[in-house]
Legacy VTK file of the C-alpha trace (Angstrom):
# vtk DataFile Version 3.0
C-alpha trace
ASCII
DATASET POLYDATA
POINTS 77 float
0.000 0.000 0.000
1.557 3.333 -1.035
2.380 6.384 2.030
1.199 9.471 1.610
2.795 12.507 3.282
3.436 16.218 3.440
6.280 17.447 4.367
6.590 20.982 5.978
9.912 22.722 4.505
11.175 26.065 5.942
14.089 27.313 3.470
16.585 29.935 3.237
15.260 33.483 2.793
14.753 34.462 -0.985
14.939 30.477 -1.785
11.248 29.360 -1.981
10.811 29.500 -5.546
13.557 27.904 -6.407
13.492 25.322 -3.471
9.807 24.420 -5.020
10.939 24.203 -8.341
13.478 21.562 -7.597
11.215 19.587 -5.321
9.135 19.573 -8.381
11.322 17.404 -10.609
11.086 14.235 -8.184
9.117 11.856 -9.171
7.501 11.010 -5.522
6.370 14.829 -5.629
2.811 14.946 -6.389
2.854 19.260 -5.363
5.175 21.570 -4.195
3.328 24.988 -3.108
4.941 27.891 -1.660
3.053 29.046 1.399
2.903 31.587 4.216
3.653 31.607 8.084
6.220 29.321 9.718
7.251 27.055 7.340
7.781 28.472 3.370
6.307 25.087 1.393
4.347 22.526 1.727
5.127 19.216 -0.365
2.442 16.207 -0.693
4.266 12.555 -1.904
3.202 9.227 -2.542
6.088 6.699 -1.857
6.123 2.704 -1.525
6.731 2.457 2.293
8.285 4.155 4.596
12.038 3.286 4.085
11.395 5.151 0.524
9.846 7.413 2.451
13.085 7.894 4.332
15.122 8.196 1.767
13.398 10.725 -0.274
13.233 13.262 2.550
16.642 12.507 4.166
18.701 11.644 0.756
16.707 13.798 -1.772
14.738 16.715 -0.413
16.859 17.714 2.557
20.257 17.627 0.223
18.412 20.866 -2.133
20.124 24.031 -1.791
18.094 26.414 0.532
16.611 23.788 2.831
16.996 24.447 6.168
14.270 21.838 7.976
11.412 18.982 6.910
9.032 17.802 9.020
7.354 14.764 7.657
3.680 14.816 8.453
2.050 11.056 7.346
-1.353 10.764 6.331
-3.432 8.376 8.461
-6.258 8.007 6.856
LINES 1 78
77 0 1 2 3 4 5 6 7 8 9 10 11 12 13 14 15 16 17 18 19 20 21 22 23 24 25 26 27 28 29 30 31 32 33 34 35 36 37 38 39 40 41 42 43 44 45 46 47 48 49 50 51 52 53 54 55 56 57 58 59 60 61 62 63 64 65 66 67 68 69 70 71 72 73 74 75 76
């Protein structure tokens, strides 16, 4: 059963755009919006379990320039 997700990205000032853009181009990324108050996007995914789920965060999406923090918020539903 696929895992769902959003995960909560606060990035360097001036970055968001560009930050988005980038989280874009993976595959597991079904949105990427830029949005206000404390954190500066909001991603939704779809992976195969959590070990992808893992990876993609820790490997993928924390290793784009302007990243500062994820928090991984799994659907449970």
């Amino acid at each position: 059963m696929p895992t769902k997700a959003f995960i909560l990205i606060e990035v360097q000032v001036g970055r968001a755009n560009q930050v988005a853009g980038s989280l874009r181009l993976l595959p597991e990324v079904s949105s990427a919006e830029v949005v206000t108050g404390t954190f500066d996007i909001i991603a939704s995914i779809t992976v195969s379990d959590m070990a992808a789920m893992a990876d993609l965060v820790t490997s993928q999406m924390q290793s784009i320039r302007g990243v500062i923090k994820t928090i991984t918020c799994v659907t449970a539903g």
